[in-house]
N, C-alpha and C positions, 0 to 999 in steps of 0.2 A: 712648799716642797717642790723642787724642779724636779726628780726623779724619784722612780721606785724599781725596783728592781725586783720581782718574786720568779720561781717558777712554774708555778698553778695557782689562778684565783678559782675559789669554790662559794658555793652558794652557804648559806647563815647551815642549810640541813642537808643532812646525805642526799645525794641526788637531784639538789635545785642548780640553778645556775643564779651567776651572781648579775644582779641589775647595775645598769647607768643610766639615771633619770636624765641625766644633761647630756647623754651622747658620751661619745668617745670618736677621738681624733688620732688616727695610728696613722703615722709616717710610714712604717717599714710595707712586708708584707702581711696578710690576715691568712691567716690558713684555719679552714672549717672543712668536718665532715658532712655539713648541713646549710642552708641558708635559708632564712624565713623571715620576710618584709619587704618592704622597699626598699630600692638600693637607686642611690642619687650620685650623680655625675661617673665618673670614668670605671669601669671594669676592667683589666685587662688580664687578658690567659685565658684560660680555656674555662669553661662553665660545663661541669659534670654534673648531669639531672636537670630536672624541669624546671623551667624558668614562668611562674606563674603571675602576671599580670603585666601592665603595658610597658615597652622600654620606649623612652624619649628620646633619649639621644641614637648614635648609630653605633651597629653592631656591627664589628668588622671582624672577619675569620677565614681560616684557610679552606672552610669545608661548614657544612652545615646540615643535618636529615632532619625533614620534616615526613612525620607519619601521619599526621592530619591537612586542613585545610591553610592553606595560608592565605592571608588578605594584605593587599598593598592597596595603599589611596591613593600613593602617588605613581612615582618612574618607576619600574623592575627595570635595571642595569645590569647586562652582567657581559661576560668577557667568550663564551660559547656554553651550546648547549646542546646533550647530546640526541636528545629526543621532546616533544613537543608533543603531550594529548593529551588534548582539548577537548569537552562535550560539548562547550559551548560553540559563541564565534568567535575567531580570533582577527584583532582587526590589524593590519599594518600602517602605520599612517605616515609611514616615508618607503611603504613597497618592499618588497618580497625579492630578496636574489637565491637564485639558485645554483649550486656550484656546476662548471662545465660536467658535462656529461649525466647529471644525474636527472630528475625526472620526476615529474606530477605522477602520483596514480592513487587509486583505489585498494584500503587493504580487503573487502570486498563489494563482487556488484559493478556498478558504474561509479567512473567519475563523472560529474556534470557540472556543465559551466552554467550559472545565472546571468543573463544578460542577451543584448544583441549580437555579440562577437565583433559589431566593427571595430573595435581597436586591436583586435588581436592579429599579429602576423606570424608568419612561418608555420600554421595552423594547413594540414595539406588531409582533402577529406576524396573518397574515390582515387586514390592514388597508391599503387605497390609496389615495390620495388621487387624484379626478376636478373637473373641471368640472359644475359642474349646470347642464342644459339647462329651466329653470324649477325653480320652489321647489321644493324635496325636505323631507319629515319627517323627523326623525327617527324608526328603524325601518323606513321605508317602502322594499319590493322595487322596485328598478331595474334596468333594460337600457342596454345601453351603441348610444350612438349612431353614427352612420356616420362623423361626423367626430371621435367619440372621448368626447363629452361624455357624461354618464348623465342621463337622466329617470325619472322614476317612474312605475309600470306601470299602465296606465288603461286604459280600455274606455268607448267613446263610441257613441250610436246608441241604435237601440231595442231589443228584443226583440218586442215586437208585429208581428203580419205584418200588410203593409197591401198595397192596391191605388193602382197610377198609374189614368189616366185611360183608360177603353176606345178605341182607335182601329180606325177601319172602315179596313178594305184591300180590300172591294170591296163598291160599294155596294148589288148585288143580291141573290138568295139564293144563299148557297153551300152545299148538304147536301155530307154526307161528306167535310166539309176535315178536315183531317190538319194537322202540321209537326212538320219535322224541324231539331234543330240542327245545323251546319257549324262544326265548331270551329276549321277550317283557316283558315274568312273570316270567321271570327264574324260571320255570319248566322245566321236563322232562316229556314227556305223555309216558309210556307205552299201548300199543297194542296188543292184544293178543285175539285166540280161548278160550274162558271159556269151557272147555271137563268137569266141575263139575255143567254146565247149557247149558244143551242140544246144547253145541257149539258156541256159542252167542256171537256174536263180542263185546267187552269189553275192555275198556280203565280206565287207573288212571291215577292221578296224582302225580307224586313225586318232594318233596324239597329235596334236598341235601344240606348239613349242614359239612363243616370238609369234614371227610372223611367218611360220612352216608348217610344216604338215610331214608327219611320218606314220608308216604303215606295217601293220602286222600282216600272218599270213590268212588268203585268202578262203573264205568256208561254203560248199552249196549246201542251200536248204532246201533245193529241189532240183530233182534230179528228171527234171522235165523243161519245156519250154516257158518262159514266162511272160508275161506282158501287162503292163497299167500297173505297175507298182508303186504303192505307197508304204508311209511307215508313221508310226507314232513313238512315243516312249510314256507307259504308264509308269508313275512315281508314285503310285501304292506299293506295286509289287515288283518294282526298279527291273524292270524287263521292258526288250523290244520286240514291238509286233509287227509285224507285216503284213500287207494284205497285197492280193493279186488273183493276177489270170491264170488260170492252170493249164496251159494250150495240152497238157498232156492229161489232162483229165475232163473232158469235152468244155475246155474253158471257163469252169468249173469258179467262183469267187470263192478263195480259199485264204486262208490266213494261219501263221504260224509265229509263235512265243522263241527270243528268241535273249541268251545270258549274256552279258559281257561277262568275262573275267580277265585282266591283264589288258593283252593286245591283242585278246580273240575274243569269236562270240561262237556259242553253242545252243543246238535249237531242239524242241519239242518236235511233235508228231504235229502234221499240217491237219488243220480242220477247215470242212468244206461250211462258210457261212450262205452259198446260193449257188443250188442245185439246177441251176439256168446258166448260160452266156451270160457272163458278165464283161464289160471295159467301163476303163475311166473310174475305179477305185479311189478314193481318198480317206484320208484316217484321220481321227484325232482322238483327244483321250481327254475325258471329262472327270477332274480330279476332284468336284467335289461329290457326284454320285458314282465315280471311281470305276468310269465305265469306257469301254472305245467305243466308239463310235462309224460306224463304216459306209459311205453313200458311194451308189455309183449308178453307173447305164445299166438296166436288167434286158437286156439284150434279148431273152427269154421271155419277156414278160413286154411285149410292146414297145420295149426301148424305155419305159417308164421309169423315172426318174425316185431311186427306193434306197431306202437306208436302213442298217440291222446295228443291235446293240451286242457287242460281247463281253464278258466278264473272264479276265483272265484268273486262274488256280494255276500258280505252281509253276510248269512248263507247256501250259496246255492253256487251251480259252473255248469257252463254249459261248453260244448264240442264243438270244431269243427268237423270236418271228419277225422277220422282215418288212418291211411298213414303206408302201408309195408315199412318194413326197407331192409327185406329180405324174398326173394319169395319161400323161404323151408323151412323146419323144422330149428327149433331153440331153444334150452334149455339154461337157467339158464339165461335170460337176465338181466344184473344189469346196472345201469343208473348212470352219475356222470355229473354236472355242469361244467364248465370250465369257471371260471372269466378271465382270460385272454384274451382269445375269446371268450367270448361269445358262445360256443357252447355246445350241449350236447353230452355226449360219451357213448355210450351203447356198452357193452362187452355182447358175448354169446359163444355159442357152436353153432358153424355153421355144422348141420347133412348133409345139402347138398354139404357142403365141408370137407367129410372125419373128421366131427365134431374137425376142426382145431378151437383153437382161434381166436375170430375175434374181429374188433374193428369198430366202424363206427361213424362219425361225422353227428350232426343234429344240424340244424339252423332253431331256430324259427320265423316265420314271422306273424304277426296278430295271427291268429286263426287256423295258421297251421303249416307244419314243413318237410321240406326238408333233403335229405339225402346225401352223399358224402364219399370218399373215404376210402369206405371197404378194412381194413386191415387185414392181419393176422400175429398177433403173436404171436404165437404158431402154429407149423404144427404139430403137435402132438394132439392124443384126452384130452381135458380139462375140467375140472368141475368146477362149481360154479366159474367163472370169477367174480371181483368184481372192481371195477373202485373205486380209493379215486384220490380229486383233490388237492394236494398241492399248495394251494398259496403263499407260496414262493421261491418254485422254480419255480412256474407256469408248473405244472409236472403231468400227470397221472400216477397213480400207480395202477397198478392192481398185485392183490394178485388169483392164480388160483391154483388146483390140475392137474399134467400136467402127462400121459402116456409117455411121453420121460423121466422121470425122476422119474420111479416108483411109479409115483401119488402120492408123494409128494406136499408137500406146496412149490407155490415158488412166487417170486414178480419180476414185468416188468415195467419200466419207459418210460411212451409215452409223447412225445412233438406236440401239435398240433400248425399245421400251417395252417392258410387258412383253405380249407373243406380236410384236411390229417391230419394222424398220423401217427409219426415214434414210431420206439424204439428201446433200447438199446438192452444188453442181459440181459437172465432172471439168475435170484439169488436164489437157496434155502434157505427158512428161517427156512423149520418143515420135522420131516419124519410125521409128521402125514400124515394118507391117504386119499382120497376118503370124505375129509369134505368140507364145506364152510370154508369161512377166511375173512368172514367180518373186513373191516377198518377203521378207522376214522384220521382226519387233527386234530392232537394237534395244531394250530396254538399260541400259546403263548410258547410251547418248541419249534416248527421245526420240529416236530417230527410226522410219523405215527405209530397207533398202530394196527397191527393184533389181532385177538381175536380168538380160533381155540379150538375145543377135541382134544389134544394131543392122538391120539391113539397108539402112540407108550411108553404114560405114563400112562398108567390105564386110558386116557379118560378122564383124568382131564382139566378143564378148562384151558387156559394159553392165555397169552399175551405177546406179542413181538415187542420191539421197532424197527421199521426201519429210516434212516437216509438217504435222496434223496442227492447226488452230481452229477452236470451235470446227466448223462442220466446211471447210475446206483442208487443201493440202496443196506445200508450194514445196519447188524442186529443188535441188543446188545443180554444179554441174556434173555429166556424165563424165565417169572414170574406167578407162577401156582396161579391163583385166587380162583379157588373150586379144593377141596381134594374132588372130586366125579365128574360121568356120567355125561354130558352137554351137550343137544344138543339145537337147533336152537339159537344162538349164535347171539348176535348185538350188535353194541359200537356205540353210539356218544359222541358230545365232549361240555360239558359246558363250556359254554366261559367266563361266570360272575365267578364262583369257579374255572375256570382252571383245573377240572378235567373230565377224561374221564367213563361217566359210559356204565356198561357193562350193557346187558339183557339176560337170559337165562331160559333154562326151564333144573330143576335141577333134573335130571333122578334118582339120588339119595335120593332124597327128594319128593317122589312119581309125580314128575315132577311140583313140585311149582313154579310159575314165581317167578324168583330171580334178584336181582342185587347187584353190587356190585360199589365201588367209587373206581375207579384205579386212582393211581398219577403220570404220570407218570417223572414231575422230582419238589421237593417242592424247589428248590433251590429259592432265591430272594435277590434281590442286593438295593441298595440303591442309584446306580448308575440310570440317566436317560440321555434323549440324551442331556438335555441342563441344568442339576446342576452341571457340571464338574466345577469346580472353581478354581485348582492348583496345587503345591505340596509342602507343608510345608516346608520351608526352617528353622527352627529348631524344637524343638523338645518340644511341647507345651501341657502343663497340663491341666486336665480338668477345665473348668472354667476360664481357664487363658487367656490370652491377646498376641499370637504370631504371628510371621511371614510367611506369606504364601507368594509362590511366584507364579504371575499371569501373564495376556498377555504379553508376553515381556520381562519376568522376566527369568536369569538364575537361575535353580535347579542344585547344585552340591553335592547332599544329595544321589547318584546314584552310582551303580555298573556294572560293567560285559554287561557293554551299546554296540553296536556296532555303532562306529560314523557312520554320516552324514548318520540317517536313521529315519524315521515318527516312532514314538511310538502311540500306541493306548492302553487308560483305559482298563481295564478290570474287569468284573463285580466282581473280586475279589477283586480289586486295586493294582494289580501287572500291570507291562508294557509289553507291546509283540509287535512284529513291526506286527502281523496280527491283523487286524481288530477283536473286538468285536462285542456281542451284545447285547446294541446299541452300533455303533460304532461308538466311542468317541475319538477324538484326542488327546494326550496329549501333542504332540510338537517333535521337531525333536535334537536328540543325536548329541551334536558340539564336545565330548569327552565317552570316556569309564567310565565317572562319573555325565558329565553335561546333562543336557536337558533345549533346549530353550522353552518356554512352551505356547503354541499356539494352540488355538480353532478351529476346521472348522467348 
């Protein structure tokens, strides 16, 4: 029979299917709702439902889901793929490309590479990329800006100390003017005798501005003669006090509290701290038992060299008991605080010791004040001792005129210890002779300044920087501030302007209280102790987008380096293995070119 033709073959009973023990050979197509067996050589179309055990030959399709494991023994080929994850390893054995722009990473945690890394390049470790806030060198140490940008580390100004223009605050003679700074109003109060109003103790106030000085109007706080005036500023109770001679109350050592507000100052009821002759007053104010402090000649008392504690309340200051420092005669007592110790240092002329320089420690206690190890230095007769306390070398410096050295100006470094003071040797800084050399702590340069009548220059006003190392002091050169006669000479140090101004009574100028705004260095850096940020590992334009290299990072953008040695910023932005300031580390030199670049 070549052919049969039916519509349905059925099984012999309802519901069997019919067998073919020898196979069946169909040319056309096979259509099933089912399929169960082995199936040998070609398939083609799509396969709906589960295909159960091995296929031999290849399966080829447009598409394919697997919801279980699949296994290959051989090649996995395929044409792209949209994602890759793996628990395992995945190995490449002809390398890994990556499309432009895209990127290794961590879906979390670290990525981490196995291996040594020498084969890897473009691989950049200590290295950021910033905005440059004006043109950057290559090499060149930068800080990072407030709104994020870096510039490169500069220092602009001078270092020369110069003089503003002297301004009169009052235009008669003022002997024995004084001033003190108010750092509460950033003011300055001037102090002085008015000799153009029957002597009248009289105060102003001055703003300094730049490098000037302007003045409000002028106030008496005593409506008497005055003389030996000094002044402090207590920063407890952000008032000025003053102490002096009372020629109108039998000379009477008297002191009065005294407010700024604005461009004036207004005062308390005068209290008498020594019921004797008093001259040669000096003050200062001990801020950590928050006391003034007052020493001077008891004129009444032998001349004896005596100091009283006050405690200011309010607009007023009351006294304890007066306490000798020294039981002879004693000229020029001057008085200086010691933050390091807590103690005060009163310098004089000791008359009962062959008027040697002398120096003596006081410790305040309550409402009183104890004395301790009277020094001398200078065995020579000495004038106008003047004590300034440098806080940071934690150093007294006294500036005196000394008979061993033709009364000359010279300056001594004392170190307190405990209730002692030592010292170095003494240093000339002037031929001036036979004057005062009042001092002040530039504390924002490091620097002290003498203020002095050069008598051996026409008498001209001058100023002279000194410079404390360990237990000497070296000079720079004198800066003549008045082209004329000066006497009673004072400096303190603004600390809001950073300038030092001076006070004087201008002998030239029919003795008008004057002052003047000395600078003594305007240099400023851009540098601080914690905006250090790197040093530019190329060479990046303003506004532009470079490389800096930062914690960790090699700079080989370097010269004329000495290996394996700490480099530190310098407020210039040059390197130097010493210390600036502030002193800023930049990292330590691995070559005569590199620096590995690291913060402390």
């Amino acid at each position: 029979m070549s052919g049969l033709r039916v519509s349905t073959l059925r099984g012999e009973t309802s519901g069997t299917s019919p067998s073919l023990p020898d196979g069946a050979v169909v040319t056309g197509v096979v259509t099933s709702t089912s399929f169960s067996g082995n199936l040998t050589g070609d398939a083609t179309g799509n396969v709906v439902g589960n295909v159960t055990g091995d296929v031999a030959g290849n399966i080829t399709g447009t598409a394919g889901t697997f919801s279980g494991n699949v296994s290959v023994s051989g090649t996995l080929t395929y044409d792209d793929v949209t994602n890759v994850d793996s628990v395992g390893i995945i190995t490449a054995r002809s390398g890994i490309k990556i499309g432009a722009g895209q990127s290794v990473s961590a879906v979390s945690g670290i990525a981490t590479y196995y291996g040594d890394g020498s084969q890897l390049s473009g691989v950049e470790f200590g290295v950021s990329n910033f905005v440059a806030s004006g043109t950057i060198a290559n090499g060149a140490t930068v800080v990072v800006n407030t709104d994020g940008t870096v510039s490169t580390i500069t220092q602009t100004g001078s270092a020369t100390p110069s003089a503003g223009t002297p301004v009169v605050f009052h235009s008669g003679g003022t002997p024995w003017n004084t001033s003190v700074y108010d750092p509460t109003n950033n003011k300055v109060v001037f102090v002085y005798q008015d000799a153009g109003n029957s002597d009248y103790g009289t105060a102003v106030v001055g703003t300094v501005s730049g490098t000037s000085i302007s003045f409000g109007s002028e106030v008496v706080f005593e409506s008497a003669t005055v003389r030996s005036i000094s002044a402090t500023y207590d920063t407890t109770n952000n008032k000025v006090v003053i102490a002096y001679q009372d020629a109108g109350n039998s000379n009477r050592g008297t002191a009065i509290v005294g407010t700024v507000s604005g461009t004036s100052i207004s005062f308390g009821s005068a209290v008498v701290f020594e019921s004797g002759h008093t001259s040669y007053t000096t003050t200062v104010f001990d801020p950590v038992n928050e006391k003034i402090v007052i020493a001077y000649k008891d004129e009444g008392n032998s001349q004896h060299g005596t100091a009283v504690v006050g405690t200011v309340s309010g607009t007023s200051i009351s006294f304890g008991t007066p306490v000798v420092f020294n039981a002879s005669e004693v000229n020029y007592p001057s008085i200086a605080y010691d933050s390091n110790s807590d103690k005060v240092v009163i310098c004089y002329q000791d008359n009962g010791n062959s008027n040697r320089g002398t120096a003596i420690i006081g410790t305040v206690s309550g409402t009183s004040i104890s004395f301790a190890g009277e020094t001398t230095f200078d065995s020579n007769t000495v004038y106008f001792p003047v004590p300034v306390f440098d806080s940071t070398n934690n150093k007294i410096v006294i500036s005196y005129s000394t008979a061993g050295d033709s009364n000359y100006g010279n300056a001594i470094v004392g170190t307190v210890s405990g209730n002692s003071i030592s010292f170095g040797s003494a240093t000339r800084f002037t031929t001036a002779t036979y004057q005062n050399h009042p001092g002040v702590y530039d504390s924002t340069n490091k620097k002290i300044v003498f203020v002095y009548k050069d008598t051996a220059n026409s008498n001209y006003g001058t100023a002279i920087i000194g410079t404390v190392s360990g237990t000497s002091i070296s000079f720079g050169t004198p800066v003549v501030f008045e082209s004329g006669v000066t006497e009673y000479l004072n400096a303190i140090f603004d600390s809001t302007n950073n300038r030092v101004i001076i006070d004087y009574f201008d002998d030239g100028n029919s003795g008008s209280g004057t002052a003047v705004v000395f600078t003594v260095s305007s240099l400023a850096t851009n540098l601080t102790s914690s905006n250090y940020t790197g040093i530019a590992a190329e060479a990046i334009a303003d506004g532009a987008t470079g490389k800096v290299n930062i914690l960790g990072g090699v700079n080989i953008g370097q010269t004329g380096l000495t290996t394996a040695q700490t480099y530190y910023v310098q407020t210039n932005g040059t390197l130097s293995t010493s210390a600036g300031d502030p002193s800023v580390v930049a990292g330590t030199s691995i070559s005569d070119t590199k620096v590995l670049v690291w913060k402390s």
